[in-house]
C-alpha positions in Angstrom: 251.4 102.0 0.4 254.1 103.3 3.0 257.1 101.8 1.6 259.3 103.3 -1.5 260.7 101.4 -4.3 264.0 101.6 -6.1 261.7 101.2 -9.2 258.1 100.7 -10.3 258.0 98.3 -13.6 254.7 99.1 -15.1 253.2 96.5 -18.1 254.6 93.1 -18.0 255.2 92.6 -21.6 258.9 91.0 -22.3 260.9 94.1 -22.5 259.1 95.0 -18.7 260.0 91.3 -17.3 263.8 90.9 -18.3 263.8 94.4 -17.0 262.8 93.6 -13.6 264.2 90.4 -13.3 267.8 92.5 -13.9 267.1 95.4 -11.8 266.0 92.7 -8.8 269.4 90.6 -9.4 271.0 94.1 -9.3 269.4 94.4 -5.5 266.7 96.9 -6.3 263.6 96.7 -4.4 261.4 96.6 -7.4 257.6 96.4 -7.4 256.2 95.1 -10.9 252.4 96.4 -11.5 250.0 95.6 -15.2 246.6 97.0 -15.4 245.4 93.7 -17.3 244.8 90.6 -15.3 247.1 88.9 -17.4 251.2 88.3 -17.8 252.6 89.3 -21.5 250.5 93.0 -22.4 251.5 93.2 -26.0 253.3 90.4 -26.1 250.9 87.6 -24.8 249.9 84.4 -26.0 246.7 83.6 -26.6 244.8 80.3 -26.7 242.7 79.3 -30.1 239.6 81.2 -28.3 241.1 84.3 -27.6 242.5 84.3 -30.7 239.1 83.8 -32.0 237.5 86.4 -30.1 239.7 89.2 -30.5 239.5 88.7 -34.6 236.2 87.3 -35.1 234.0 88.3 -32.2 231.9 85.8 -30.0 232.0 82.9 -32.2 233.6 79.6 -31.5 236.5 78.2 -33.2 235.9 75.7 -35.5 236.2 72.0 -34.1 238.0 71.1 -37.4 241.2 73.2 -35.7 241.2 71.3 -32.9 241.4 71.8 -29.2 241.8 75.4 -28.0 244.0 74.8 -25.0 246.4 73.1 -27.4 247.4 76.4 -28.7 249.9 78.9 -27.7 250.1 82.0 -30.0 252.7 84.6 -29.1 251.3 87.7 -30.6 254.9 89.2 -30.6 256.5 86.1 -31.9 260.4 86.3 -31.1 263.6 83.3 -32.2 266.4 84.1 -30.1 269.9 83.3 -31.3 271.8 81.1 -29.4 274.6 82.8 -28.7 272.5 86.1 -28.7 271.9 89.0 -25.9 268.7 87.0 -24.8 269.9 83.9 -24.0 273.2 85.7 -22.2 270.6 87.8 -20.2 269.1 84.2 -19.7 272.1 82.8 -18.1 273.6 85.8 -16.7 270.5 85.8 -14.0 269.7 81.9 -13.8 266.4 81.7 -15.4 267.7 79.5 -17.8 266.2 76.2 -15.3 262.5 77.9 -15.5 262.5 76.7 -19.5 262.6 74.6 -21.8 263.8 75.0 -25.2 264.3 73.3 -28.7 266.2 74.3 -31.9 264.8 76.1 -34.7 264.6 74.1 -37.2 265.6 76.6 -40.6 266.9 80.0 -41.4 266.3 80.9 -45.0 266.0 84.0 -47.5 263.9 85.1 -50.2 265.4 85.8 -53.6 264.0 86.7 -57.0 261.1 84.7 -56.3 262.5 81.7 -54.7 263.5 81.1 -50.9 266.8 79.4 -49.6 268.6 78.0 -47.1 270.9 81.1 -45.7 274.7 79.8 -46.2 276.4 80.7 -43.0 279.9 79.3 -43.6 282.5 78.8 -46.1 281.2 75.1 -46.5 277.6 76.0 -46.9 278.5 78.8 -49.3 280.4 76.6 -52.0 276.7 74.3 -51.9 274.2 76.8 -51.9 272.2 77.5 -55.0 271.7 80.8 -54.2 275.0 81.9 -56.0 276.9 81.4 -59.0 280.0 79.4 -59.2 282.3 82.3 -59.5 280.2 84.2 -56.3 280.2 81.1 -54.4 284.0 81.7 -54.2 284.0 84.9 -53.7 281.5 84.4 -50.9 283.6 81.6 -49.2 286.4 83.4 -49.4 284.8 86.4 -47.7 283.0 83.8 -44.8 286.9 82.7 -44.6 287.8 86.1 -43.2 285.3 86.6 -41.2 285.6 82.7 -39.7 289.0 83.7 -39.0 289.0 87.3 -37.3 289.6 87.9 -34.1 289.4 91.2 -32.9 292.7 91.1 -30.8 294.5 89.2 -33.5 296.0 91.8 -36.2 297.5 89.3 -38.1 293.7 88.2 -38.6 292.5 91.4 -40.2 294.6 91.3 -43.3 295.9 94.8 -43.1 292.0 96.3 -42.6 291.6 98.1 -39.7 287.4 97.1 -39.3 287.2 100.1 -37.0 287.2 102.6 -39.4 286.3 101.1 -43.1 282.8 100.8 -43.9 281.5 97.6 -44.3 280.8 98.3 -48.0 284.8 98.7 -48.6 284.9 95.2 -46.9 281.9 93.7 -48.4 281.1 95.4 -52.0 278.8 97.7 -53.4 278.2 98.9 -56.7 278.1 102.3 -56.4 281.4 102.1 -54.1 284.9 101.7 -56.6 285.5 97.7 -57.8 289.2 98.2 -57.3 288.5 99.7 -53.4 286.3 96.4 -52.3 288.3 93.7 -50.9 285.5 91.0 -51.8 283.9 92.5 -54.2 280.2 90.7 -54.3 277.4 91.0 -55.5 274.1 93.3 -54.9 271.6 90.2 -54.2 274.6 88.1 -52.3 275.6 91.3 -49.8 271.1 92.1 -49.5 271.3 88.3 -47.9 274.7 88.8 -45.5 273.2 92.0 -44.4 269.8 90.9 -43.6 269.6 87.4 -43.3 272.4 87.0 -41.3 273.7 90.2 -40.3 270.2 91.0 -39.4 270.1 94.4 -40.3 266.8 96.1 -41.0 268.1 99.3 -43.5 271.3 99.1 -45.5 272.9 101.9 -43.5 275.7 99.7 -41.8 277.3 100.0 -45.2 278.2 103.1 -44.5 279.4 102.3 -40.6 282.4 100.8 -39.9 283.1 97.4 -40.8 283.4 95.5 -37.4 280.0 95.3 -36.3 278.9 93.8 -39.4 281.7 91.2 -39.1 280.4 90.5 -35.4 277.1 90.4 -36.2 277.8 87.6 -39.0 280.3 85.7 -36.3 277.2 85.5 -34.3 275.2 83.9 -36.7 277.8 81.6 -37.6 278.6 80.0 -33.9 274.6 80.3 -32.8 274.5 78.0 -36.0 277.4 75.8 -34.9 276.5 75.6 -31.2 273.5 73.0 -31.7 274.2 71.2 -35.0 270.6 72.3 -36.1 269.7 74.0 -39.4 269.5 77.6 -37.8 271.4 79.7 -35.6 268.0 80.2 -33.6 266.0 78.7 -30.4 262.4 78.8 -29.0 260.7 78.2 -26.0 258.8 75.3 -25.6 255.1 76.3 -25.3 256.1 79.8 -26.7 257.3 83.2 -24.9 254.4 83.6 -23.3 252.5 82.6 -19.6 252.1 78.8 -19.7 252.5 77.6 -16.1 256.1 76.9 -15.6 257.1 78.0 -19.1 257.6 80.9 -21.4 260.3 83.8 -20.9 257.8 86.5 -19.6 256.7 84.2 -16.4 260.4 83.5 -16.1 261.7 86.8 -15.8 258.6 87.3 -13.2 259.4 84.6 -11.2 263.3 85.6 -11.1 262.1 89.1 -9.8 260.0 87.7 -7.1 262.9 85.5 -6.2 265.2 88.2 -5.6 261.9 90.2 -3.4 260.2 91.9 -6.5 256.6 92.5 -5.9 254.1 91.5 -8.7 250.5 93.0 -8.9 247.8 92.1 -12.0 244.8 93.8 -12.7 245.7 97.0 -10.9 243.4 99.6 -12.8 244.2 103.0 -14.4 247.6 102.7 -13.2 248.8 106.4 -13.5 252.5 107.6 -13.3 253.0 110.6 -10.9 255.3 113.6 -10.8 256.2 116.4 -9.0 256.3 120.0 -9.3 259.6 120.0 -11.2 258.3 116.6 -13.6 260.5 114.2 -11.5 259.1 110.6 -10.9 257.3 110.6 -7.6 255.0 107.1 -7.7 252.4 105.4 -9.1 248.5 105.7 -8.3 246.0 103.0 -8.7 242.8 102.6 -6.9 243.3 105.5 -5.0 247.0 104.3 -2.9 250.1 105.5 -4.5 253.3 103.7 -4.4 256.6 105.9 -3.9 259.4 105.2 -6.4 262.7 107.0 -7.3 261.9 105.4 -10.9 259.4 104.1 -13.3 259.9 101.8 -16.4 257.2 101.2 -18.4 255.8 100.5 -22.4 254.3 103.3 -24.0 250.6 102.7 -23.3 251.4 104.2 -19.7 252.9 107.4 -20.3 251.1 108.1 -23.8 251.9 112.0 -23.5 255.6 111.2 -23.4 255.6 108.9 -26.6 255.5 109.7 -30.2 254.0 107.5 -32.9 257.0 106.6 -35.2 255.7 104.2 -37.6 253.2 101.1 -37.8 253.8 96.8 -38.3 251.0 95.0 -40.5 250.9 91.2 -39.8 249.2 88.3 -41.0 248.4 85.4 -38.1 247.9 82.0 -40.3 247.2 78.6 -39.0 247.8 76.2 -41.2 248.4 71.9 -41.9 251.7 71.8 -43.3 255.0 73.3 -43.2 255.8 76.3 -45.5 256.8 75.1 -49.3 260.5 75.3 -49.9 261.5 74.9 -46.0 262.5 71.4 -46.3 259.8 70.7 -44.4 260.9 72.3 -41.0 258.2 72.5 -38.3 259.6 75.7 -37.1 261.9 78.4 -39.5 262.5 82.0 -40.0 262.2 83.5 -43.4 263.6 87.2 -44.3 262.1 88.5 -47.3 265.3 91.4 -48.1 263.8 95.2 -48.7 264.9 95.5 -52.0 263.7 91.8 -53.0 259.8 93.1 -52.8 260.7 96.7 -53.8 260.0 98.2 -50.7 261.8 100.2 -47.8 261.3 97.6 -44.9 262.3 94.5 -45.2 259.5 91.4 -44.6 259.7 88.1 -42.2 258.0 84.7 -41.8 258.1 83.5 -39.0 256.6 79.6 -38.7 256.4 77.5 -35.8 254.3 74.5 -34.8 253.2 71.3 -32.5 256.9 70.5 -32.7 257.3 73.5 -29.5 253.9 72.6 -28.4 252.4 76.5 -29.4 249.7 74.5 -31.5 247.7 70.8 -31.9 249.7 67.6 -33.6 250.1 68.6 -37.3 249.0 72.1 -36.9 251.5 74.9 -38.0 251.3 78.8 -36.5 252.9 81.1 -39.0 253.0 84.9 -39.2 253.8 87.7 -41.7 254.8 90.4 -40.3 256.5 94.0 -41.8 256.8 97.6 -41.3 253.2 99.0 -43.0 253.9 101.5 -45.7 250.4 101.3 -46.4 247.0 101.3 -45.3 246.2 98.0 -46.4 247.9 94.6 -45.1 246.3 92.6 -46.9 247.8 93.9 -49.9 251.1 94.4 -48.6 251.7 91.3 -46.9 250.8 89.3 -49.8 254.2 88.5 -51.0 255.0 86.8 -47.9 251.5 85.2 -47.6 251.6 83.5 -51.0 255.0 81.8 -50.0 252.4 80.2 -47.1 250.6 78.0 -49.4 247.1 77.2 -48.0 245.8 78.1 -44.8 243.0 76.8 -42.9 242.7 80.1 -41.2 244.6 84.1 -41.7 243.6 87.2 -39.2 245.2 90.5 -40.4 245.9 93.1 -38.2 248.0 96.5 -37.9 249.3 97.5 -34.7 251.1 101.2 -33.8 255.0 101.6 -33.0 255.8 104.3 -30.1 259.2 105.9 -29.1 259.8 107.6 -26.1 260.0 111.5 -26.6 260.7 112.3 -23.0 264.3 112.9 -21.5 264.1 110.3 -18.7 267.4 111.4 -16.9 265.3 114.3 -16.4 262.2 112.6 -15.2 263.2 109.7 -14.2 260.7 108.0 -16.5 262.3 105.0 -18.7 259.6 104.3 -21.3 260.7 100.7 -24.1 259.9 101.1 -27.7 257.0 99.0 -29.2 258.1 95.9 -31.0 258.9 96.0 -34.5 257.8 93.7 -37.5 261.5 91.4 -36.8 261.0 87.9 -35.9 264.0 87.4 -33.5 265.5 89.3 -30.6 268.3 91.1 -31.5 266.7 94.6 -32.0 264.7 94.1 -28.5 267.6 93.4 -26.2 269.2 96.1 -27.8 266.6 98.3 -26.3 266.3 96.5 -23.3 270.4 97.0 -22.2 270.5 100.5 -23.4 267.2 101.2 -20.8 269.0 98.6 -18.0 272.6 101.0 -18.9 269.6 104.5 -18.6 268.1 103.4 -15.3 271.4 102.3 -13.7 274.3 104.1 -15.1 276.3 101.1 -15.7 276.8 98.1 -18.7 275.4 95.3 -18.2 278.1 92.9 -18.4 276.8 89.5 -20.0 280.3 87.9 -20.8 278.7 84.5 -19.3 279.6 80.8 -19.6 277.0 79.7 -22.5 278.0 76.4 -22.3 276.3 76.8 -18.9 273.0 76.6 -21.4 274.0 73.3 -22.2 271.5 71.0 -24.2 269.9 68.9 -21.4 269.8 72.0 -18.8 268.7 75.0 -21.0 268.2 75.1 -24.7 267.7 72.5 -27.4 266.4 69.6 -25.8 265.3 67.9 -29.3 
């Protein structure tokens, strides 16, 4: 291999495609290699055989669960929101008319035993049964504010500057002053705004300033409003994963080989190598190396530049029925809040079915899925398990979380983080733009024209 590239992508998992597929609409002369035979690494979808196999051995799936083909399971299952960084990236490179997507159908929250519908708006939290009457006023007077703010408007922030209070001055917290909380609200009503639909995984952004929190809620709030469904969320039709002509990973490879990327499965031992001073000089397989100035890659190719930071247990469940309590939505999200299950990491459910065609007529997928502080998922994931009901069939499995440790302006060596235990996007684009800003020295800018992803051309075809 004479020629050099801009930048080797090694691994084809999600982070790896949207990766290429930006650095190729950039101009880069990018050459995409995987040492499996297959698009998705740790995020592909299997059929019901694979899944079979890789859990259970040799044996054949049961008849009873119908046809293997007709399943699609994402083994790093991911709702994007609809106004999110995801579907901006979508639009901002036009990959938006390789797929196919439909609503989600619910976004709810566990609490003190029970799980509800997360209230969103002022309107939603005057009805919800999640909250007293006197917190339901409080709370719709605090959706109020944030439904009005706008950033550039200071007649908007009420005399808070959101830049420099925390969001527990805003928000309430019992250990911060009553008389030094503008809304004052409760412990179990502030766990669901943070995590539910602030999506935060710790309680730290109580202690950061204010205006990302209010963001993050605005977010939820108009990805709710922009399809009229019953969550702020979308998903791919046939899943994330390598369906012909479907699925965000074959997307994102089809948008880099568009714009002249090279793709190459099944290249064997694919090893990263570097010069005399550690910089970046190609990759070797089967004996040819390719010249690079770069390489991006997951951790599973560079394992001596990666630390072990942590692990995510998860419970794979098919099952004949929605989950109890959902309103009967063939596809939802669940958050089960740290402090709800007296634990340090907070727990999702993440449900999907033949509604998205990922599984046969009247089958449901759902997962369980949560930082391990244990040694044994079974045990740990049973809070969110039980909300399941009965399942025809449950695989459990633990799977290790990498960071890079290496300094890649250095070595020119951009390594993503492993997925973690979250059941939508938000913390994986996060990564991916602060890798695209490392490799290229610039922002990406994704101020796009969403309604460009209108419902017949992009997302939400119901």
């Amino acid at each position: 291999m004479d020629e050099e590239y801009d930048v080797i992508v090694l691994g084809t998992g999600l982070k790896e495609c949207i990766l290429s597929g930006l650095l190729s609409v950039d101009g880069l002369k990018v050459l995409h290699m995987d040492k499996n035979d297959y698009y998705g690494g740790e995020s592909s979808s299997l059929v019901l055989n694979q899944l079979w196999k890789r859990f259970k051995g040799d044996e054949d799936a049961p008849e009873s669960l119908g046809k293997t083909k007709e399943y699609n399971v994402d083994m790093i299952p991911k709702f994007m929101m609809a106004n999110g960084l995801l579907v901006r990236a979508l639009i901002h490179t036009d990959v938006t008319k390789y797929l196919n997507f439909k609503a989600v159908d619910g976004s709810f929250v566990y609490n003190k035993g029970k799980i509800y519908k997360v209230p969103a708006t002022d309107v939603e939290a005057l009805k919800s049964t999640l909250m007293g009457l006197f917190e339901k006023r409080r709370a719709r007077k605090f959706f109020i504010y944030v439904q009005d703010f706008e950033e550039n408007d200071p007649k908007s922030h009420e005399g808070l500057d959101l830049n420099t209070i925390p969001a527990k001055e805003l928000i309430g917290y019992t250990p911060f002053p009553l008389y030094l909380q503008k809304y004052g609200l409760e412990d179990d009503t502030i766990d669901f705004i943070g995590h539910a639909l602030a999506l935060y995984t710790s309680d730290s952004y109580l202690e950061m300033p204010a205006i990302d929190f209010v963001k993050k809620i605005r977010l939820y709030a108009e990805s709710l409003a922009r399809f009229e469904s019953g969550s702020p969320y979308i998903y791919p039709m046939y899943g994330l994963g390598e369906l012909p002509q479907s699925g965000v990973v074959q997307a994102f490879a089809r948008l880099s080989a568009v714009y002249g990327g090279t793709y190459m499965l099944n290249k064997p031992e694919c090893k990263v190598e570097f010069d005399e001073s550690g910089k970046v000089l190609g990759v070797t397989s089967e004996g040819e190396t390719a010249k690079c100035k770069k390489v991006v890659c997951d951790p599973s190719y560079v394992p001596d530049k990666v630390n072990k930071v942590g692990k995510v247990a998860r419970a794979i469940c098919i099952m004949s029925h929605p989950i109890p309590d959902t309103n009967d939505c063939h596809s939802c999200q669940v958050i089960l809040p740290q402090k709800q299950l007296d634990r340090k990491s907070d727990m999702y459910l993440f449900c999907c079915s033949y509604a998205h065609n990922v599984a046969p007529q009247g089958k449901f997928i759902a997962f369980v899925t949560t930082e391990a502080e244990t040694d044994d998922p079974e045990s740990e994931l049973k809070p969110g398990v039980d909300l399941l009901g009965p399942v025809d069939e449950i695989f459990y499995e633990t799977y290790d979380r990498y960071e890079p440790t290496n300094d890649a302006e250095a070595d020119s060596c951009f390594i993503s983080t492993s997925y973690d235990a979250t059941t939508h996007f938000e913390t994986t684009m996060k990564d991916v733009l602060a890798m695209y800003t490392k490799i290229t020295g610039k922002e990406l800018d994704l101020t796009v024209d969403l309604s460009a992803a209108s419902a017949g051309a992009a997302v939400a075809e119901e």
